[in-house]
NUTI-438193 format. One record per residue: residue in one letter; x, y, z of N, C-alpha, C in turn. Coordinates in steps of 0.1 Angstrom, whole numbers, plus 5000, padded with zeros to 4 digits. Example, Ala and Ser with C-alpha at 12.3 -4.5 7.8 and 13.67 -1.06 7.14 Angstrom:
BEGIN
A513249435078512349555078513249675078;S512849785071513749895071512950005079;
***
This chain:
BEGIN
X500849885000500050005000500950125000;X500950224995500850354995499850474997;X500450585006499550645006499850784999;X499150854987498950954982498451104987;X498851184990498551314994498051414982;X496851474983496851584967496151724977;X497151814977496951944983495052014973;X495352124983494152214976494352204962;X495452244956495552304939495352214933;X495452064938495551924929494151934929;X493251954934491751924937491152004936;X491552124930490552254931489352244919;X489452194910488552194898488052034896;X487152004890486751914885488251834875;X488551954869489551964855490251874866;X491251924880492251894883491951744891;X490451744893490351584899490751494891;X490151504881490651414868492051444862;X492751504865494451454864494551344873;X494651414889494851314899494051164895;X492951154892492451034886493450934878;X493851034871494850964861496250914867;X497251024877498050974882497450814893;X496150844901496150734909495950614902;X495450624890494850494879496250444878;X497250484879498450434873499250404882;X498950404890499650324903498550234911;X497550214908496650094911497249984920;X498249884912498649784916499949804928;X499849944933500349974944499149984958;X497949964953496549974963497150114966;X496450214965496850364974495650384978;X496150504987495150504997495650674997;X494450754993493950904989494150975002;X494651065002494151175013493751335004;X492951415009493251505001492651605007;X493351715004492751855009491451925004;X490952005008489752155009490252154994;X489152174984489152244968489852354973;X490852384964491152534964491252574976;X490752734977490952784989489352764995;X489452674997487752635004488252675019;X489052635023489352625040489052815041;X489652895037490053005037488453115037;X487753005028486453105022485753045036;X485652935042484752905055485053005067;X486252985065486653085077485953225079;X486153285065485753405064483753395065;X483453305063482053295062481653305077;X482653225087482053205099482753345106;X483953435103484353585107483053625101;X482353695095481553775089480253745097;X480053655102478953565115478953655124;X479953625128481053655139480253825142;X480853895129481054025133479954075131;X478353995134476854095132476754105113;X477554045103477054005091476553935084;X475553895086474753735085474553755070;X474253855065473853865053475253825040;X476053885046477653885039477953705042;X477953655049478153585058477453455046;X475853455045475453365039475253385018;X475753495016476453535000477553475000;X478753465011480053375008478953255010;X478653225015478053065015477753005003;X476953054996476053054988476853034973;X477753114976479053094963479852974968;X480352984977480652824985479952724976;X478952694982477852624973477852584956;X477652694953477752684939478852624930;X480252674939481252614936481552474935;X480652404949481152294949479952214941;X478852244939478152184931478152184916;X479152314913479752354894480552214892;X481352264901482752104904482051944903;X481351924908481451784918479451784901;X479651834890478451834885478551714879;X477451614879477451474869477551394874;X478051364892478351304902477551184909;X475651324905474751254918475251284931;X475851374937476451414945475351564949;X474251584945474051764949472651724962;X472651594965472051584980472751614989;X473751514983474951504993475651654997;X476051734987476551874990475651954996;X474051964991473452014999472952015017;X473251885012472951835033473951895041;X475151885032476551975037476452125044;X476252205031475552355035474952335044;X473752245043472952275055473552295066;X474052245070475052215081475752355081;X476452395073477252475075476352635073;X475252655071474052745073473652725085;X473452645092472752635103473752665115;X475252605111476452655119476552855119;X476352875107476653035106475453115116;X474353035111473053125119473453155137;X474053015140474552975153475453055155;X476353095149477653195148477053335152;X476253365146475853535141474953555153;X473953465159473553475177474653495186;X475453385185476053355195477253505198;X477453545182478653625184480453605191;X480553465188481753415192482153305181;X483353285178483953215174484953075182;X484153005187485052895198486152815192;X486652785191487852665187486852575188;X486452475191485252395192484452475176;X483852565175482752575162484152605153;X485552705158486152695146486352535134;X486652425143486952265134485852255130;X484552285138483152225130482852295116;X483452445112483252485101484452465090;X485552445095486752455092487052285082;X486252175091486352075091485652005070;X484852125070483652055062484152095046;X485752165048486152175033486851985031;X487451965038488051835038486651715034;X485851715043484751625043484251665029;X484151775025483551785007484151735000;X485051784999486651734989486351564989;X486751504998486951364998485751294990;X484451294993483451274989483651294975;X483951454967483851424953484351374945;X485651394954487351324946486751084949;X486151064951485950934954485050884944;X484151034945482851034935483551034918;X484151114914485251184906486151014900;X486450954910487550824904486850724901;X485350664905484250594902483650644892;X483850754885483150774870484550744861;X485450794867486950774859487350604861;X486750504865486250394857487350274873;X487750394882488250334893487150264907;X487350164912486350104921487050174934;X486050314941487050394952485950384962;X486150374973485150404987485850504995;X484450584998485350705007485250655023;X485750695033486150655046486350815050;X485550835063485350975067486450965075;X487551075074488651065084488451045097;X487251125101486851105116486651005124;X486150895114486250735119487750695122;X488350735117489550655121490850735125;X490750835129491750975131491251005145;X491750975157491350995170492351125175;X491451255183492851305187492451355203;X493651415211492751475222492051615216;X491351685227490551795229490951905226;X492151955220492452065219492352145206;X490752205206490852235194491452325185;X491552315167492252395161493752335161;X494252255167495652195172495452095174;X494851995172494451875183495551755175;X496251705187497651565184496651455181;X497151375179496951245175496251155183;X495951085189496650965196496250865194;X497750825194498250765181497650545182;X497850535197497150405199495850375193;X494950455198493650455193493650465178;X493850585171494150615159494350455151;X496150415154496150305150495650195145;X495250165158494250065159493450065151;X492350205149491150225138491050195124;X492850255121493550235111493150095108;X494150045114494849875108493349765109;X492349825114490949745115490349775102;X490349905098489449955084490049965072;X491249995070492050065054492649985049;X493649845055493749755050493149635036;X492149605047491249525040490349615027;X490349715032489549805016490549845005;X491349915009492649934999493249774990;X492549674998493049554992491849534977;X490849574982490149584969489649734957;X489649834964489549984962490350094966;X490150134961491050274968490450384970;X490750404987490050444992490650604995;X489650704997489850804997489550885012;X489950965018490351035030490151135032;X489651245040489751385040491251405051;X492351475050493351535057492351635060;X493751665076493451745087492351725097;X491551645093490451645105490151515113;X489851515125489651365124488251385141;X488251325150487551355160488151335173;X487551395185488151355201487651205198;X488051135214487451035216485850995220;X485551175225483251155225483351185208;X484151205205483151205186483151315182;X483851455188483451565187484551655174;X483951685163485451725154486451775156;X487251725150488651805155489551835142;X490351945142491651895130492951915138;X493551955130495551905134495851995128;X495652125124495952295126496252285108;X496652435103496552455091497852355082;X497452275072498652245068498552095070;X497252065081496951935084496951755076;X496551815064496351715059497851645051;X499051685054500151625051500351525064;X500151585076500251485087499351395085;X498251435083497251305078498151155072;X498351225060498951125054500151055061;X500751105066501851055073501250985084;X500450995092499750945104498850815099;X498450815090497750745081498950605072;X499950685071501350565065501450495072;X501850545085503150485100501650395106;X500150425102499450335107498850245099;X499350195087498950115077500350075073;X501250095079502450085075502650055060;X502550185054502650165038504350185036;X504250135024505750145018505950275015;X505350395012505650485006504550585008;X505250725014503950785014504350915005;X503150984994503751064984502951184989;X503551314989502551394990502851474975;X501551514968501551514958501251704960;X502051764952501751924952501552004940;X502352164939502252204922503652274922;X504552164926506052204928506552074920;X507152054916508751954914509651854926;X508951914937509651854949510551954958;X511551934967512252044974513052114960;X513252234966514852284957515552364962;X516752364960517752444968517252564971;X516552644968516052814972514352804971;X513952854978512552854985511952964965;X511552884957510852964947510453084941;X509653084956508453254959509853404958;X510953304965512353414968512953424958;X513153284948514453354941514053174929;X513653274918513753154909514853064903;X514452964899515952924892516752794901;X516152744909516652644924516752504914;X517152454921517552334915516752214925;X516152084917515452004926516551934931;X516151954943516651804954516251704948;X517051604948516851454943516351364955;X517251374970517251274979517751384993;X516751365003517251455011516851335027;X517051405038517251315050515851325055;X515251285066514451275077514851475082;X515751455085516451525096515651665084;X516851645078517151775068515151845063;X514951735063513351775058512551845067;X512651775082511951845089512352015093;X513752025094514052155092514252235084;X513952215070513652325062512152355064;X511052245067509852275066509652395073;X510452395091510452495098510152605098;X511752595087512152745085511552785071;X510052725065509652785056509552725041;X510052665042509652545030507852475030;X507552575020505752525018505652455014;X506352325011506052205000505752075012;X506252135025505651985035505052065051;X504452005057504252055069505352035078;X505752075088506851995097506651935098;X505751905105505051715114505051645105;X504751675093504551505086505451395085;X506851445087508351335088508051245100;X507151345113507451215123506851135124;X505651105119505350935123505950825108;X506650935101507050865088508550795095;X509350905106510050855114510150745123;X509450715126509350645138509050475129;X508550455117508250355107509050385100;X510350435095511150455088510550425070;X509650505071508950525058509150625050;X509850565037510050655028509050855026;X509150915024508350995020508851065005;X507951084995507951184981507651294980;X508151384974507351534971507351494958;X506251524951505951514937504851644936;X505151634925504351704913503151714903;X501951744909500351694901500351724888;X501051844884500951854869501951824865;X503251784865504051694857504351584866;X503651494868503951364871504951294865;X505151304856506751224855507851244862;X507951424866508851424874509151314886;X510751314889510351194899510551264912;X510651414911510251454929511351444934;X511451424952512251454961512151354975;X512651264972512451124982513351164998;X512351135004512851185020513251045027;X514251035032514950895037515550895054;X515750815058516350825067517850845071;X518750795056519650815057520250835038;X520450945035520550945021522050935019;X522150895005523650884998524251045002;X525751035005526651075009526451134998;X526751324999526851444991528151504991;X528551574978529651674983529651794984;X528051844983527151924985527551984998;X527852055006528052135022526752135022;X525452215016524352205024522952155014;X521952175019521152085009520352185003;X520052275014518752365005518852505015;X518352605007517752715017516552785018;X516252775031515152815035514952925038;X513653005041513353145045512253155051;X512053255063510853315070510753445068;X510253525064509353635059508853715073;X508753825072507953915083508553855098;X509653855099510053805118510453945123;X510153925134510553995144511953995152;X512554085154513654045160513954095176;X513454035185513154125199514754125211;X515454235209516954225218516854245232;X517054155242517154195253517854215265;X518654315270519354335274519854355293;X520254305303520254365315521654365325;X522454485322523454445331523154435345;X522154475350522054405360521754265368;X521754165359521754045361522654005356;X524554055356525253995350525953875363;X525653765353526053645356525053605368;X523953645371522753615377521853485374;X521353415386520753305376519653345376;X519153265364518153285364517053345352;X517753465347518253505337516753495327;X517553405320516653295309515353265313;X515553205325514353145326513053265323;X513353365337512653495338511953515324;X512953505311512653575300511553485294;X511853335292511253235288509653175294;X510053245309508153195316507753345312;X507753435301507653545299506453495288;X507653465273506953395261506153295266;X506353245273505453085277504253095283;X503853235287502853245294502153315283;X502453385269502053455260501753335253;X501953225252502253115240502453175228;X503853245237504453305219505953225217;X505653135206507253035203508153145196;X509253075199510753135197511053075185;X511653115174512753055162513753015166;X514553155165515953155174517053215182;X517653175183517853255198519553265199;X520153365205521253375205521953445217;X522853385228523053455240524453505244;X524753585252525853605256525653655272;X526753695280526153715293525153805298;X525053895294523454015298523054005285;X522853935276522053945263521353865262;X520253865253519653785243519253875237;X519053775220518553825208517753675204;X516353665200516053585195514253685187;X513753545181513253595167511953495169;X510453615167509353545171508453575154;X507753515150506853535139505453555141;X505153565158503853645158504153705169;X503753825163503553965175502054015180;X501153925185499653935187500153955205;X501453925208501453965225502554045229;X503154085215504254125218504454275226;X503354355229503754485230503554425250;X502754285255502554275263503854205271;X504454165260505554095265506854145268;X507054275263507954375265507554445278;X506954475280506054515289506754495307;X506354335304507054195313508454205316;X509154205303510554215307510954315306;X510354425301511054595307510954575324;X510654535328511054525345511854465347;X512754395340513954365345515254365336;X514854415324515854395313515454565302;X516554585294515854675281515554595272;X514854625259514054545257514254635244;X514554595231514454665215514254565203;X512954625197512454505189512854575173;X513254475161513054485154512154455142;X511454535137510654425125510854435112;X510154355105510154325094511754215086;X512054185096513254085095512953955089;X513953865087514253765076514853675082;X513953515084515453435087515953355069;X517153335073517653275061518553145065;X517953015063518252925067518952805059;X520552815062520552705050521152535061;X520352485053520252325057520752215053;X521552125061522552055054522851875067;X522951805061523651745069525251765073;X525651815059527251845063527851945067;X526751995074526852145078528052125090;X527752035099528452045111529651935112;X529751875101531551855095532351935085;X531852005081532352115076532952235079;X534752235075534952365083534852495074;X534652525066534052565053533152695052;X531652615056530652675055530652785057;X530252845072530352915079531053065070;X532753015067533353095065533053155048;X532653065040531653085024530653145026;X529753105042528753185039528553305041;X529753355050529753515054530353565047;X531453535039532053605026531353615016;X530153535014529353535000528253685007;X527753705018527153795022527953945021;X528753955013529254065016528554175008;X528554285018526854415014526154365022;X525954245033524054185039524854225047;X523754285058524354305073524054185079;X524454025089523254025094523054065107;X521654035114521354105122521654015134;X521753895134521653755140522553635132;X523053595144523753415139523253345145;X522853225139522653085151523352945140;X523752915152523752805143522752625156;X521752565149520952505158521652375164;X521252325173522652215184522152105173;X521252085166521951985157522951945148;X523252045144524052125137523852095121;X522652105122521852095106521252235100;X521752305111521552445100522552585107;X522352655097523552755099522552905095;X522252955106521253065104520953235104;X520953305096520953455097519753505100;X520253625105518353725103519153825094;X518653935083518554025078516854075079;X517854175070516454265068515954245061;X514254245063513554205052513954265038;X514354385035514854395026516154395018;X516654315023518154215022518354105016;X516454055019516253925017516953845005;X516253904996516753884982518053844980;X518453964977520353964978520753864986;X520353835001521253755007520953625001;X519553584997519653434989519953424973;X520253524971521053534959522453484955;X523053534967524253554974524953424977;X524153384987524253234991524453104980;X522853114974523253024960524153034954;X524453114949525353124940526653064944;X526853104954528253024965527952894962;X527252834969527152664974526052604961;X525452644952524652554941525652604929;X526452704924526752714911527352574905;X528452544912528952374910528252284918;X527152214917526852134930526952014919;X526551884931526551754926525451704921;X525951664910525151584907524051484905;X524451394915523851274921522551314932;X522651434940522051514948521251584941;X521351694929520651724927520151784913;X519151844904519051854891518951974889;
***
């Protein structure tokens, strides 16, 4: 078995179901097993239907709907599917009306609305492969995707999960292929949940490591990784073969082609993972391993974060004081505002947040015992390598190839799988300009195209 991943873009049209049709027809005698995302930006237009609720606009509120609607019943036309879509709405009408009383938005009704792009999708794309001449059964993720209570975020768990798994997808994938909604699944009373934006790659992965498939693909409208993040700087070269390790950290630092989480239950089953490509399927993508062929490549790829913050904080009065850190850290921890990264010296820190919804509160906190200077609009620029931290090299290529970038920040992370700057957002460019050109103009071949 294999399991198949096809984001929003692969599924957004009718047109694009029937590609994916065609890739899964052709790997048949691998039994796959579908996951697939919200049409398009379906997740995005719910949201906004249940904000507009939210804010006393019922009217605005049920016009997005209504186009909602239409959309998915243009798509999903010739199916025998417009009961089925319709019961859907209903649901999600009767959720909005509930919204626009209630005037709140709960984590609890956020998954309940958030939930029903995935549950569409799956249904048509199943409907969609049974006219395309494939024998497919859909399987509601929520039957078999157990998580705890925490909505909007909700983990796995993973026993239960399992279990549900290896009782139901087995035996169906042995005669059909069966199709999935990613990101969502339920608590243990039944009550919806998903696994936060980006969800339905974990799906699949969570869905491999419990069906223990040979291969899990997540299928996108990329080529696979490549050495420079696209959106930044065209012209990157595909990765051929990259690590466990190396994957999960570029995702971090901003590589849109995987979620973080999806490597780890692929880890823990030492299961292959693919990035491929929905409109040129022949490409053969970017296979994630546990241990790849030895490169003469120094790093593998670079990655970027956009709009960071860079917050300095300073106190000679705590020099060589304990305690220090902690002070600063039950600071963020009480904002649940996460850290990127971080760099110290004796009265210093400098580290780098990508949401500032607490930030003016959190300065606040530590102006009582520290100074406190934020920068914004900053850049991390991340390059990722296994040979990063045998190499005596790098380091010294990468700061000579930056010459003109200020940066603002170094880190390098204790894995020593990446080697990391902040600039300024308007730097950005230049400095991954800069960088490639160093470490991809000669690269290897075997590594990458």
């Amino acid at each position: 078995m294999i399991v198949m991943k096809f984001g929003g873009t692969s599924v957004e049209s009718a047109e694009a179901i029937r590609r994916v049709a065609g890739i899964v027809k052709a790997r048949l005698d691998r039994h796959p097993v579908v996951v697939v995302s919200a049409m398009g930006k379906t997740t995005n237009k719910l949201l906004a239907i249940a904000d507009a609720a939210v804010a006393g606009k019922l009217e605005q509120a049920l016009t997005l709907l209504e186009e909602l609607r239409a959309m998915h019943l243009k798509e999903a036309a010739g199916l025998n599917l417009d009961a089925t879509i319709q019961e859907h709405f209903a649901e999600l009408e009767a959720l909005t009306r509930g919204l626009a009383v209630m005037g709140e938005f709960t984590p609890r009704a956020t998954d309940a609305v958030s939930a029903l792009g995935e549950r569409l999708s799956s249904i048509v794309v199943a409907a969609e492969f049974r006219r395309f001449g494939m024998d497919s059964t859909h399987v509601d993720s929520r039957q078999v995707i157990v998580t705890e209570g925490r909505h909007t975020q909700a983990a796995p768990l993973f026993a239960q999960t399992n279990a549900k798994l290896q009782a139901v997808i087995p035996a169906l994938a042995a005669k059909q292929v069966v199709v999935m909604g990613g990101f969502i699944g339920s608590t243990e009373e039944g009550v919806t949940s998903t696994l936060g934006r980006g969800g339905s790659d974990y799906t699949a992965s969570i869905v491999g490591a419990g069906i223990d498939a040979e291969e899990i693909q997540i299928w996108t409208d990329v080529d696979g990784m490549l050495t420079a993040d696209p959106t930044i700087l065209k012209g990157g070269h595909r990765v051929k073969v990259c690590s466990f390790a190396e994957a999960a950290e570029l995702a971090y630092f901003g590589a849109k082609v995987l979620h973080p989480a999806t490597v780890l239950p692929a880890i823990e089953k030492n299961i292959p993972v693919r990035i491929l490509n929905s409109r040129r399927a022949e490409s053969p993508g970017t296979l994630i391993v546990k241990t790849p062929p030895a490169s003469t490549s120094p790093i593998r790829s670079i990655a970027c974060k956009k709009n960071i913050t860079l917050v300095n904080i300073v106190s000679t009065r705590m020099l060589m004081a304990h305690g220090f850190l902690r002070r600063i850290f039950e600071v963020f921890d009480r904002f649940e505002t996460p850290v990127d990264m971080l760099a110290t010296s004796e009265v210093s820190v400098s580290l780098t947040i990508d949401t500032t919804k607490s930030l003016d509160a959190i300065c606040a906190e530590v102006a009582a015992f520290a100074e406190v200077s934020v920068q914004e609009n900053q850049s991390i620029v991340c390059m990722v390598g296994e040979n990063i931290g045998q190499s005596q090299s790098v380091a010294a290529r990468a700061f000579g190839a930056l010459n003109g970038v200020r940066p603002r920040m170094i880190s390098q992370g204790a894995s020593q799988l990446n080697l990391s700057v902040v600039v300024d957002g308007a730097d950005l460019l230049k400095a991954v300009e800069l960088l490639h050109t160093e470490f991809f103009t000669n690269f290897d071949p075997e590594a990458f195209e």
